[in-house]
C-alpha positions in Angstrom: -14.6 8.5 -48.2 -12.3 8.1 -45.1 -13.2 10.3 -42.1 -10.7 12.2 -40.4 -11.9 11.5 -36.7 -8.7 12.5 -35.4 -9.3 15.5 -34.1 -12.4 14.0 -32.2 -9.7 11.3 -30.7 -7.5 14.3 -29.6 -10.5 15.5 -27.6 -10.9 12.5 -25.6 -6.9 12.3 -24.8 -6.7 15.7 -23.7 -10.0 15.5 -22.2 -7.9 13.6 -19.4 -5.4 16.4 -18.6 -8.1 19.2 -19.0 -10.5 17.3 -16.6 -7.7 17.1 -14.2 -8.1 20.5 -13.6 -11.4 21.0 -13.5 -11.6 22.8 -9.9 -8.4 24.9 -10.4 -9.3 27.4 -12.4 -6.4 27.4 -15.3 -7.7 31.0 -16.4 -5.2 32.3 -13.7 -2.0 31.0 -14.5 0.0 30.2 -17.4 3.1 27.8 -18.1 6.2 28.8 -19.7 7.4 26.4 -22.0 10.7 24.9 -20.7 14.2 25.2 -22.4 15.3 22.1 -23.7 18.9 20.4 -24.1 20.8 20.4 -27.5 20.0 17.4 -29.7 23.1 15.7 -31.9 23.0 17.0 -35.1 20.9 14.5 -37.1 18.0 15.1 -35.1 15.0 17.8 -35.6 4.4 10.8 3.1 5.5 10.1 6.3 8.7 8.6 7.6 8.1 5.6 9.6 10.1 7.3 12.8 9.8 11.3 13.5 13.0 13.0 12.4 14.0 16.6 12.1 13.3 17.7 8.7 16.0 18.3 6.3 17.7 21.5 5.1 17.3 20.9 1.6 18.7 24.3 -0.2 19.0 25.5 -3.7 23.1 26.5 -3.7 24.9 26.2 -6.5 27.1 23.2 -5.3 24.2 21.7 -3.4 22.7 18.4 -4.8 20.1 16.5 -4.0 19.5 12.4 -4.5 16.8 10.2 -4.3 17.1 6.3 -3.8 15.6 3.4 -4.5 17.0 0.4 -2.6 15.6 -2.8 -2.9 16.1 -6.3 -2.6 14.4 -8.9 -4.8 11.9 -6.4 -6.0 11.0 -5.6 -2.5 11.8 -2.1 -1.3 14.6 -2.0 1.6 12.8 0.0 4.5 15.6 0.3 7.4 18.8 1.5 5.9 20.4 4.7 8.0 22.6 7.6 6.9 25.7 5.9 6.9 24.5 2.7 5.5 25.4 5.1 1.8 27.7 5.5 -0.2 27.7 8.8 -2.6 30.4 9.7 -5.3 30.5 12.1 -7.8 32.7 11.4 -10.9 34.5 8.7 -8.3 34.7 11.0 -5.7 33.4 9.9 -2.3 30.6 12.7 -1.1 29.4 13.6 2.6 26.0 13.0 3.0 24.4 15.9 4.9 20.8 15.1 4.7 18.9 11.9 4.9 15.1 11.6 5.1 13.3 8.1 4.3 9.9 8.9 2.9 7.0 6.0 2.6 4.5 6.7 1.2 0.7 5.4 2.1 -2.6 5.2 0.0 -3.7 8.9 -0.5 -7.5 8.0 1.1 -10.4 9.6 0.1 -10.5 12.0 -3.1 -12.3 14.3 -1.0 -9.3 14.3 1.4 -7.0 15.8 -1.2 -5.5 19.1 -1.7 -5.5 19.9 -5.2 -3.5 22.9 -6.7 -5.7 25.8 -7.6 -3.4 27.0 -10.6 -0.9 25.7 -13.2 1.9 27.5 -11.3 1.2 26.1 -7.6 1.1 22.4 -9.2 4.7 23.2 -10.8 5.9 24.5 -7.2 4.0 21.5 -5.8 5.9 19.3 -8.0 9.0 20.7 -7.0 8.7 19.8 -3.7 11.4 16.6 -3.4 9.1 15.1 -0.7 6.0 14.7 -3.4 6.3 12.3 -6.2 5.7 13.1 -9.8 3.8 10.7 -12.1 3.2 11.3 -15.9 1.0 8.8 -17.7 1.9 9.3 -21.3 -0.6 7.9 -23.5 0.6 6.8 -26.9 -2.2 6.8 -29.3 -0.8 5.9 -32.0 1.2 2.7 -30.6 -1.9 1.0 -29.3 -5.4 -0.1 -30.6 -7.9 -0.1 -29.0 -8.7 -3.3 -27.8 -5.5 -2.6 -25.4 -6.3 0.8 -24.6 -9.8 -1.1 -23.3 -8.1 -4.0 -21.4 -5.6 -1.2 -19.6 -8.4 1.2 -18.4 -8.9 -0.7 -15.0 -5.4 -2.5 -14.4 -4.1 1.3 -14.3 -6.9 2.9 -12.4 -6.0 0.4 -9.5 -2.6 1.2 -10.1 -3.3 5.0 -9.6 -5.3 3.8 -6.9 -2.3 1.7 -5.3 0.8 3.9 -5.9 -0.7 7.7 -5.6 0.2 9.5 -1.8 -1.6 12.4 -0.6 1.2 14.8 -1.5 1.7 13.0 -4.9 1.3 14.5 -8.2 -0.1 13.0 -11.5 -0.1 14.4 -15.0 -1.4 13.2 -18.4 0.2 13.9 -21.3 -0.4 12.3 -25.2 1.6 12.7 -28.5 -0.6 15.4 -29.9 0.3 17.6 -26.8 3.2 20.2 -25.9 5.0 19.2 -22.8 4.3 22.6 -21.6 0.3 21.6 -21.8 0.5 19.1 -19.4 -1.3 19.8 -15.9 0.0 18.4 -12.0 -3.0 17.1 -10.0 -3.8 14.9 -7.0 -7.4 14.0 -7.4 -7.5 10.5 -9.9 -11.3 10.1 -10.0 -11.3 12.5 -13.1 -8.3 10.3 -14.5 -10.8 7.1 -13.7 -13.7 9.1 -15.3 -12.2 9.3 -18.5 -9.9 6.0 -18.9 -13.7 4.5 -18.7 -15.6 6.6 -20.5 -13.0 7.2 -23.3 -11.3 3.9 -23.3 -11.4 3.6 -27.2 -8.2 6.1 -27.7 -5.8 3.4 -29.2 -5.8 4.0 -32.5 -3.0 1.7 -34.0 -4.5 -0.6 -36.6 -7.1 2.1 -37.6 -7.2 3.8 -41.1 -10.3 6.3 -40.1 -8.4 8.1 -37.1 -5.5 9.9 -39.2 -4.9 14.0 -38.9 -4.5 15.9 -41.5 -0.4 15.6 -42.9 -1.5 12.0 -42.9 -4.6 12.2 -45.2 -2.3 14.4 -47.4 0.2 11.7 -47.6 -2.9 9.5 -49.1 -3.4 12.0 -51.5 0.4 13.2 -53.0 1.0 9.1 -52.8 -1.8 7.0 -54.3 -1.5 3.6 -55.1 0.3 2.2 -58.1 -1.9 0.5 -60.6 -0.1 -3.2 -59.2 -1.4 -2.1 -55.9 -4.9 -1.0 -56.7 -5.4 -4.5 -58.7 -4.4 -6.3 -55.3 -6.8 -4.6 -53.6 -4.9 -2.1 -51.5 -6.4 1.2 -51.1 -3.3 2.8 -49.4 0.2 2.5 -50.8 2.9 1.1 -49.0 4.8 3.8 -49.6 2.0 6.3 -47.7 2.0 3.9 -44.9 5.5 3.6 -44.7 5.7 7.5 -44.3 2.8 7.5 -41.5 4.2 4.8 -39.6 8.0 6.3 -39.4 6.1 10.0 -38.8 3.7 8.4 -35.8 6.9 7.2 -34.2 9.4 10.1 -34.6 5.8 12.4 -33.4 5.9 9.9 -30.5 9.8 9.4 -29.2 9.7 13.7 -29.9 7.2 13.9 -27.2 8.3 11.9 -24.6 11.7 13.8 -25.3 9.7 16.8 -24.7 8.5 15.5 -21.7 11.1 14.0 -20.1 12.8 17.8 -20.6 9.7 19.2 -19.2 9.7 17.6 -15.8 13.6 17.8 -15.3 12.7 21.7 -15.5 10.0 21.2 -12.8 12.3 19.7 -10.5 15.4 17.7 -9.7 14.1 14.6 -8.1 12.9 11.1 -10.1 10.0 11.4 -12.2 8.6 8.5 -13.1 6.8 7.7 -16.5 4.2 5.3 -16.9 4.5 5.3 -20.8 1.3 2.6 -22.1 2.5 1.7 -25.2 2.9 -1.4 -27.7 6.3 -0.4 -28.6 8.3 0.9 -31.5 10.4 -0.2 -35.0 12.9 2.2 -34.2 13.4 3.2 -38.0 16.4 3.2 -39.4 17.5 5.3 -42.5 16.1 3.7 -45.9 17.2 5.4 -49.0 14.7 3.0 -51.4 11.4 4.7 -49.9 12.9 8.0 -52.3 13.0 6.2 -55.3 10.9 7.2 -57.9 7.5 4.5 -58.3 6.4 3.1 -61.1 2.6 4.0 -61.3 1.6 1.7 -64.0 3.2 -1.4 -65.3 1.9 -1.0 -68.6 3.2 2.5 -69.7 6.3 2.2 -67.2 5.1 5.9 -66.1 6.7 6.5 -62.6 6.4 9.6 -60.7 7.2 12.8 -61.4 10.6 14.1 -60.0 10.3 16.5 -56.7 10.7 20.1 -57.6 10.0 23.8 -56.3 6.1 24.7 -55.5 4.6 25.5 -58.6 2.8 29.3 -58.3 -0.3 29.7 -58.4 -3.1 32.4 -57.8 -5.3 32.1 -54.4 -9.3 33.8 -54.2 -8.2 37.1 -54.6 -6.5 36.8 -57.9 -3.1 37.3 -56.2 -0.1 35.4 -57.9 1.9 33.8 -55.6 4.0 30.7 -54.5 1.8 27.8 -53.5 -1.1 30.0 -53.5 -3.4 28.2 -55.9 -3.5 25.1 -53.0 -6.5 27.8 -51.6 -8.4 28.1 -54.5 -8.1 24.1 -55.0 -8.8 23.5 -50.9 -5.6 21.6 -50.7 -3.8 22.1 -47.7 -0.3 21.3 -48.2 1.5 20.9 -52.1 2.9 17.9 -53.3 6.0 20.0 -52.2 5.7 19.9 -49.2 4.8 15.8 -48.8 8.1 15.6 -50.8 10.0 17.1 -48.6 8.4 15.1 -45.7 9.2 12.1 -47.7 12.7 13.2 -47.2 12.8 13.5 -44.4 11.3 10.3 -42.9 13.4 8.3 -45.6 16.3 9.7 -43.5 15.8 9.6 -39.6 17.5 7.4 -37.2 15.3 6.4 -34.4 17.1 3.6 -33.3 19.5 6.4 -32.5 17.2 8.5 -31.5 15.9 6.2 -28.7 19.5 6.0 -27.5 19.7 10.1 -27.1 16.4 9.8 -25.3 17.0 7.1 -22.9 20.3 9.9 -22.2 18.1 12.7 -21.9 15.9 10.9 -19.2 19.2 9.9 -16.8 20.2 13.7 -17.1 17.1 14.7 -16.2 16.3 11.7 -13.8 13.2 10.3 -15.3 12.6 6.7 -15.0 10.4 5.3 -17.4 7.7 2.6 -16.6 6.9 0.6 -19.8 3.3 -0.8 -20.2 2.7 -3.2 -22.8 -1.8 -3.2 -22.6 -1.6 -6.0 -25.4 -0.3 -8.4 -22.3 1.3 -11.6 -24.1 0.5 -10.9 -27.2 1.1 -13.7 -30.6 1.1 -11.3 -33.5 2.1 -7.5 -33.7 -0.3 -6.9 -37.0 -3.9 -7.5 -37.4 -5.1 -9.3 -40.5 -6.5 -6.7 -42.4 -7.4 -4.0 -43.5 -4.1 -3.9 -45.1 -1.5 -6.8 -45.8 -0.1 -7.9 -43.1 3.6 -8.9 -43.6 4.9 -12.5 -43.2 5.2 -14.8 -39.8 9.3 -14.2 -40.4 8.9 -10.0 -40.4 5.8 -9.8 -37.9 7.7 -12.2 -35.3 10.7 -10.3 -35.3 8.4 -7.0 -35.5 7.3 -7.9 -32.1 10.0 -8.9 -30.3 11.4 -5.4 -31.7 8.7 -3.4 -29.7 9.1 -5.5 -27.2 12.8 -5.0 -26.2 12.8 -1.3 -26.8 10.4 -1.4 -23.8 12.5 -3.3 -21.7 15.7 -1.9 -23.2 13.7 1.8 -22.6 13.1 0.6 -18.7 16.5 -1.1 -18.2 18.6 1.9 -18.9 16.0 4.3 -17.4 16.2 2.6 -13.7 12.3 1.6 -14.3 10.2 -1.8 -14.6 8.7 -2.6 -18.0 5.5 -4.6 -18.0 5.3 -6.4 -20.6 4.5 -9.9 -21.9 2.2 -11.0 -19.2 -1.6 -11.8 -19.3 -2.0 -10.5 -15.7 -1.6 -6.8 -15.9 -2.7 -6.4 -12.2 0.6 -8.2 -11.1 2.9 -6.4 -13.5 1.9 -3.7 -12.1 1.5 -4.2 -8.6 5.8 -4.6 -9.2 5.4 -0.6 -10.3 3.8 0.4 -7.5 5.9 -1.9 -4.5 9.1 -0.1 -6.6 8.0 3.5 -5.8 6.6 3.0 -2.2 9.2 3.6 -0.1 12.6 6.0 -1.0 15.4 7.9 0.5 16.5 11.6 0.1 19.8 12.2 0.3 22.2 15.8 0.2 25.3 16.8 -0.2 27.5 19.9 -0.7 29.9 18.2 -3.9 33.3 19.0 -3.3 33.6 20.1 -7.4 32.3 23.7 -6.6 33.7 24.4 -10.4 30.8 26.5 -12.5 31.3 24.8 -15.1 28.2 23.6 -16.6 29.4 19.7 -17.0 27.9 16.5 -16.2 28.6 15.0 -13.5 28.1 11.2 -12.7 26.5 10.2 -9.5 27.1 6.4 -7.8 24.6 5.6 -4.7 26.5 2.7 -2.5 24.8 0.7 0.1 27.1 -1.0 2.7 24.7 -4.4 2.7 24.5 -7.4 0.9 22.6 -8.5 -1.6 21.2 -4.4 -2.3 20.3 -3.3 -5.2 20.3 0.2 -5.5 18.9 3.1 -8.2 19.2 6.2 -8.0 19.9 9.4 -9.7 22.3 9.1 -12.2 23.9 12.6 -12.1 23.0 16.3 -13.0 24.4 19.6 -15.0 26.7 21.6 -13.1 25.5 25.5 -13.3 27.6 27.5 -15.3 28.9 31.2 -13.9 26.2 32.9 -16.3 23.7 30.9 -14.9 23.9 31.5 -11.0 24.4 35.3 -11.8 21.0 35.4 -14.1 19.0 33.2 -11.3 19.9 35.2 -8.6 19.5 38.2 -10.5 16.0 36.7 -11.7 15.2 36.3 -8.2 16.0 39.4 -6.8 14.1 41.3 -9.4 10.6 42.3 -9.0 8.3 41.2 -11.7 6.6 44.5 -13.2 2.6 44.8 -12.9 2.0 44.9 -17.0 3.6 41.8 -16.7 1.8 40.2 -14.4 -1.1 41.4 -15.7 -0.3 40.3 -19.1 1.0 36.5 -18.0 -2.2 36.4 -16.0 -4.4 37.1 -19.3 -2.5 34.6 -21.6 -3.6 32.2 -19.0 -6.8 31.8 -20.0 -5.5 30.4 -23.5 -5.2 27.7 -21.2 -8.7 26.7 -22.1 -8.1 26.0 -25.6 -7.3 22.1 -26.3 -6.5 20.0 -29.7 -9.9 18.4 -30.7 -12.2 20.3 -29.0 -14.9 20.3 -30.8 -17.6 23.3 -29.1 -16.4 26.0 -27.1 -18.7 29.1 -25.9 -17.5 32.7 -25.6 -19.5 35.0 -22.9 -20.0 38.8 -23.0 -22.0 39.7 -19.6 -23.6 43.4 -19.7 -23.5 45.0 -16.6 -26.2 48.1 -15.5 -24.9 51.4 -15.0 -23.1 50.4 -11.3 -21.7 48.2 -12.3 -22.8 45.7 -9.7 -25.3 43.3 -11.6 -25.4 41.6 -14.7 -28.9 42.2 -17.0 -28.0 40.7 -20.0 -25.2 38.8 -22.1 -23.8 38.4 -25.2 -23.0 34.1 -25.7 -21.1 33.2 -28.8 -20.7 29.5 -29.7 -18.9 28.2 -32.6 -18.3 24.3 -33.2 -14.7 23.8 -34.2 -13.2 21.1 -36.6 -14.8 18.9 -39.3 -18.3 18.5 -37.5 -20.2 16.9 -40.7 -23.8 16.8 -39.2 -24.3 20.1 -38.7 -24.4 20.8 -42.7 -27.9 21.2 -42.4 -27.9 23.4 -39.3 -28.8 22.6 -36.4 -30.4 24.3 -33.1 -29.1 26.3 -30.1 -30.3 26.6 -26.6 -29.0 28.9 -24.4 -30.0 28.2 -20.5 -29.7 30.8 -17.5 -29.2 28.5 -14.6 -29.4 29.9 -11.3 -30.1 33.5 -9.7 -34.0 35.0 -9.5 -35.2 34.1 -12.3 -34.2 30.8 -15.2 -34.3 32.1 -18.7 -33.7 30.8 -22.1 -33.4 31.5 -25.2 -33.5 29.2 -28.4 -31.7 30.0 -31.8 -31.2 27.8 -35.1 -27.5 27.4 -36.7 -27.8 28.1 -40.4 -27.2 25.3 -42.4 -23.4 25.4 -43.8 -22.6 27.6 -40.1 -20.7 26.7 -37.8 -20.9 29.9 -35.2 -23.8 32.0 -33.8 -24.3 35.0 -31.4 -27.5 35.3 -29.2 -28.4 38.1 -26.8 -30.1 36.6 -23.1 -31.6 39.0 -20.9 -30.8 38.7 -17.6 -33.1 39.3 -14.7 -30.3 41.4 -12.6 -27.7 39.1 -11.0 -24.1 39.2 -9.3 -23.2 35.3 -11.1 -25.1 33.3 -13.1 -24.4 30.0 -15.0 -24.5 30.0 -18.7 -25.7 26.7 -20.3 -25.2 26.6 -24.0 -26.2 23.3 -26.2 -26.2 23.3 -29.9 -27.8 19.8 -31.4 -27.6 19.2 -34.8 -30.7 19.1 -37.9 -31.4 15.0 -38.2 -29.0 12.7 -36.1 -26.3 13.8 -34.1 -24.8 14.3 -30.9 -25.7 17.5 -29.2 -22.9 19.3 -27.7 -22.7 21.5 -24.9 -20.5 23.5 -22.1 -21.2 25.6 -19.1 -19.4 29.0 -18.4 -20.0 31.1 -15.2 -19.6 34.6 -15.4 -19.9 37.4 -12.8 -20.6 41.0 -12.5 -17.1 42.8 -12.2 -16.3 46.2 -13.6 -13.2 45.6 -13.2 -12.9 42.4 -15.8 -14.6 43.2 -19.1 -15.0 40.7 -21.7 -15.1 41.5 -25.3 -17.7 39.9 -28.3 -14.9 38.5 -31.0 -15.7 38.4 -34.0 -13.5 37.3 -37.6 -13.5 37.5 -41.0 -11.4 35.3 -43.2 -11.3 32.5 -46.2 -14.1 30.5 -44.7 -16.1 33.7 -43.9 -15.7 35.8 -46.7 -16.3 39.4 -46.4 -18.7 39.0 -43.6 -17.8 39.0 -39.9 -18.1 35.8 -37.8 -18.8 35.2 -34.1 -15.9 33.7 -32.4 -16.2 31.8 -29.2 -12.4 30.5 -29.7 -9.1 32.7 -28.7 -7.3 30.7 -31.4 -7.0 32.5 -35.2 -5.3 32.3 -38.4 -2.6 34.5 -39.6 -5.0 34.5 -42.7 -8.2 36.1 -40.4 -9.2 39.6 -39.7 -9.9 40.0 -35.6 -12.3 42.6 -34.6 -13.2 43.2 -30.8 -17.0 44.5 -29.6 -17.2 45.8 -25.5 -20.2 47.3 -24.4 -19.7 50.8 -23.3 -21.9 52.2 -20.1 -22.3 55.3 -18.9 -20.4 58.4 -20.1 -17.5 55.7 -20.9 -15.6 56.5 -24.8 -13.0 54.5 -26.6 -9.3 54.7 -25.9 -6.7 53.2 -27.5 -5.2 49.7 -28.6 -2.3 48.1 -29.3 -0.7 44.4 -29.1 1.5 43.2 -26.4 3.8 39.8 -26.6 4.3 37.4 -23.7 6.9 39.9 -22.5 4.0 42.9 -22.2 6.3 44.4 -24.9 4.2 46.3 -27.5 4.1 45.5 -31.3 4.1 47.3 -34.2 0.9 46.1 -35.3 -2.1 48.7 -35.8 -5.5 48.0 -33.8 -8.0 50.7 -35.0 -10.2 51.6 -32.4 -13.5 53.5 -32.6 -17.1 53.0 -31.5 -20.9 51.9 -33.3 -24.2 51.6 -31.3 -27.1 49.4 -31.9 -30.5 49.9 -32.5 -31.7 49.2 -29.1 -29.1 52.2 -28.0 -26.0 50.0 -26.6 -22.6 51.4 -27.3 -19.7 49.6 -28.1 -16.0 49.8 -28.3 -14.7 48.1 -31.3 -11.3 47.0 -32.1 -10.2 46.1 -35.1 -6.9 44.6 -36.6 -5.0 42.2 -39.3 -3.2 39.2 -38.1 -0.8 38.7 -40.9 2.2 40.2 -39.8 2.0 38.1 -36.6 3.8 34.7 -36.4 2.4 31.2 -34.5 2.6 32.0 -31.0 0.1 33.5 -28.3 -0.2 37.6 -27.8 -2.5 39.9 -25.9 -4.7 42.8 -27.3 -4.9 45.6 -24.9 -7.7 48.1 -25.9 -8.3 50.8 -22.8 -11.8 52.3 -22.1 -11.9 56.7 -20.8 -14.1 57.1 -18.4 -13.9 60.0 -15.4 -10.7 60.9 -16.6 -9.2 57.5 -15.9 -8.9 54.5 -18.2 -9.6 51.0 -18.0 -7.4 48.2 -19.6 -9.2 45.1 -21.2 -6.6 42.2 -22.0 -7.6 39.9 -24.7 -5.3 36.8 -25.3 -5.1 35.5 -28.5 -3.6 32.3 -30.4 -2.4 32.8 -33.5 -1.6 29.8 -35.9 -0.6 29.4 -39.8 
């Protein structure tokens, strides 16, 4: 039976932006998804002399360019102010500001100031004198033989290009744009390239999610196919190869959207990558199969989703998928099928490469494969003929080149020595020019604007910035209106709080969830609550398995040591605490028979002020029974119910659910109060999640105590 070890890849891609930020404590901060640009209808350092710094402003008719002269491939280090050239829409422009940066090896990691939230590395990114990187991974594009022979060749290119004030991101197909996290330290980057260097997973029929193991299922082989041996039909692999690429050009859309939101200046993309087919529309991938030669039977024609009746003995549309433990209906892959029999990503790629040049992002191809013969393996599968796999090839190939050509970037492609190809990346971005200019078009308009860089020597050649989005009215009255304004505390408070959903990452596979109970000061912590749960098809733990919970740190090390329940997959143990301010909470659960143990480390501290609640659910995989929960993530389907430990004369307030605005919801959150045995008091909260929809919210339960109340924020992810 096929393994879906997909989400375990996810972990290992992500693993490289989440590591990034190891030291910057992500709970703090959260990232607002940017707003992105219509799509056409079809689609879903130093300067080398001391000079006065620059008045760089953010006006309305104020523009800012950055330049990249070179000559043969070598970067042109002593042109002056009036050695340029600037027009706007063939209008010549004064340049006001000039500032040539150059930038120098970064030095020591240690040396390196790395942003402490994800808002200071957006504003650090904004900066026009630091350079923004983003390495975008594309998993399913490259196998993993090339994904091992890039690991070092683009360590040393880190190495080589990064500055001290220069920012690097990671970002793979699985991931939102708005996920994506600025740092400056590479050694975590190295870390995982070398530890994790299996992530390509082109050519592999084990790493597939989920809508791709359903396409297995709604299209199985014909009879004809099954006879030659083929345990996937071309059909399904038709519809996961045109689904991996649209997944893939739709994030680095994403992207590129993304960073033209963080800031004005070039961005450039090192996008490792084979290359793509660029699909065009093909009508025959909806005709009806024949599904065995002898009877002529063919499939059955697409129609509405049957009803059915889930668990519960309710009737309902699609409902009898949960009582069978499918996840999607044969519907639903129909309609996909649809869909991918009709998208254009040849024309696709062209509204990308557009995208990038309004939101000046260069893209710097990487082909890992390095001269590479054929573009399919052998097997598993039939590999098509010399003719179709030649052409394949050179297909990937040029949409590289074409994607670097029209992007004002170097592709790297077709060449055995990666080190050199690359070394051409990093001579390109070493040295740049900043130039300003008030345009003379001081229209609000909200067109765009073509900009032409001219340099008054021979032989020159010069990229730059191909032009920008004037503002429009509406907009320069809502920024200024958005700066003037003072941001109210609830939400502050609440943005703060939705923050910490920061820690939750595609793949992961074992989170923990920490409840510290403090004595009656407040001031020490005696004892916490740690729930664990292991997320995602984990296999090895059907028999159960064992958990250790380690106290590192303070007067005393404790432990305790549970089992997980065969069939389980979360627990809740009480460890007493010997009276501490902080202490380290090691949690490992290994599982019964072979296995990998898996682990993580939370610190918590003793603060009144910051209470953190025991969550517990109750859903279809739980039945009527409540569930630790070490996750913030939930299904519209689940019951959510809240524990905090009262002290003192402390009694239950109210609760209620907020949005990402702090506005409150119509949603009911019953709150009342149960003690245990041992005397311990707690606040419980308890609510419904299906009249939410996907997106990310905040419980907000308040504790009476003295005549005051206390507000606990709990952020929550709520998913289909």
């Amino acid at each position: 039976m096929r393994q879906n070890r997909y989400p375990f890849a996810s972990l290992v891609r992500i693993g490289l932006t989440v590591a990034l930020t190891a030291t910057s404590l992500l709970a703090q901060q959260s990232s607002t998804p940017p707003q992105g640009d219509a799509r056409p209808a079809q689609a879903e350092p130093q300067s080398p002399q001391p000079q006065p710094p620059p008045r760089f402003t953010t006006e309305a008719n104020y523009v800012r360019v950055d330049v990249y002269p070179s000559r043969g491939g070598v970067p042109v280090t002593d042109l002056r102010m009036e050695d340029f050239e600037v027009l706007e829409n063939g209008v010549r422009q004064k340049v006001q500001a000039f500032e040539h940066v150059v930038i120098s090896p970064a030095g020591p990691q240690s040396m390196r100031a790395e942003p402490n939230s994800v808002r200071a590395g957006e504003q650090a990114a904004a900066n026009p004198r630091n350079r923004v990187f983003a390495i975008f991974l594309d998993i399913p594009h490259v196998d993993v033989a090339a994904s091992h022979r890039i690991k070092e060749p683009l360590i040393r290119l880190l190495d080589r290009i990064l500055g001290p004030d220069d920012l690097v991101a990671v970002m793979t197909p699985e991931m939102a744009a708005s996920q994506i996290t600025f740092g400056r330290k590479t050694e975590v980057i190295a870390d995982m390239l070398r530890d994790k260097w299996f992530w390509g997973i082109r050519h592999s029929i084990q790493d597939m999610d989920q809508r791709e193991l359903d396409y297995d299922r709604c299209f199985p082989p014909t009879d004809l196919e099954m006879k030659a041996g083929q345990t996937r039909s071309e059909l399904a692999t038709k519809l996961i190869a045109r689904r991996r690429e649209r997944m893939v050009l739709d994030a680095l859309r994403d992207l590129v959207r993304y960073l033209g939101s963080v800031r004005e200046e070039r961005k450039a993309i090192l996008a490792v990558s084979n290359g793509w087919l660029l699909f065009k529309p093909d009508n025959t991938i909806n005709d009806l199969r024949v599904m065995s030669a002898m009877t002529g039977q063919r499939e059955p024609v697409p129609g509405n989703e049957p009803i059915g009746v889930d668990p519960f003995g309710k009737l309902g549309v699609g409902a009898g998928r949960a009582r069978e433990g499918t996840p999607v209906s044969q519907t639903t892959c129909d309609k996909d099928r649809m869909f991918l029999a009709s998208i254009d990503d040849d024309d696709y790629f062209r509204y990308l490469m557009d995208v990038a040049n309004r939101n000046n992002a260069s893209f710097y191809p990487i082909d890992p494969r390095g001269l590479a013969v054929f573009d399919s393996d052998i097997g598993p599968e039939r590999p098509p003929t010399l003719t179709v796999d030649m052409a394949n090839l050179k297909g990937r190939i040029d949409t590289l080149r074409t994607l670097a050509e029209n992007t004002d970037g170097i592709a790297t492609v077709d060449n055995n020595d990666l080190d050199k190809g690359l070394r051409r990346i990093a001579d390109d971005l070493s040295s740049y020019y900043l130039l300003g200019y008030y345009t003379t078009n001081t229209k609000l308009d909200g067109q765009f604007r073509k900009i032409t860089v001219k340099v008054n020597r021979p032989g020159v050649e010069v990229r730059a910035r191909r032009g920008y989005r004037a503002a429009t009215a509406e907009e320069v009255k809502a920024s200024r209106a958005a700066a003037a304004a003072p941001v109210p505390d609830a939400l502050k408070t609440t943005t703060a709080a939705l923050g910490r959903l920061a820690r939750l990452q595609p793949g992961q596979r074992f989170t923990i969830h920490v409840t510290p109970v403090l004595d009656a000061a407040g001031a020490r912590i005696t004892a916490v609550w740690v729930a664990g749960e292991v997320l995602g098809p984990r296999e090895e733990f059907a028999r159960g398995g064992k958990v250790n919970i380690v106290q590192k740190g303070g007067p005393t090390i404790g432990g305790v040591v549970s089992d997980l329940k065969p069939g389980e997959r979360a627990f809740l143990v009480k460890l007493e605490i010997g009276g501490v301010e902080s202490v380290d909470i090691d949690a490992r659960v290994t599982p019964a028979g072979e296995g990998t143990p898996m682990s993580e480390v939370v610190t918590v501290t003793a603060d009144p002020k910051t209470l953190e609640p025991v969550m517990f659910k109750r859903g279809l995989s739980t039945g009527n029974r409540l569930q630790p929960s070490a996750s913030f993530e939930f299904s519209r389907t689940e019951r959510l119910q809240l524990q905090l430990p009262l002290a003192g004369a402390a009694k239950p307030g109210s609760g209620r659910f907020l949005d990402r605005n702090a506005q409150p919801l119509q949603i009911p959150v019953q709150v009342g109060e149960k003690q245990d045995p041992d005397g311990q008091r707690w606040l419980t909260a308890d609510t419904t999640l299906s009249a939410l929809g996907a997106g990310d919210y905040v419980v907000e339960v308040t504790i009476l105590n003295g005549g005051g109340e206390q507000r606990v924020l709990t952020p929550i992810r709520v998913t289909r």
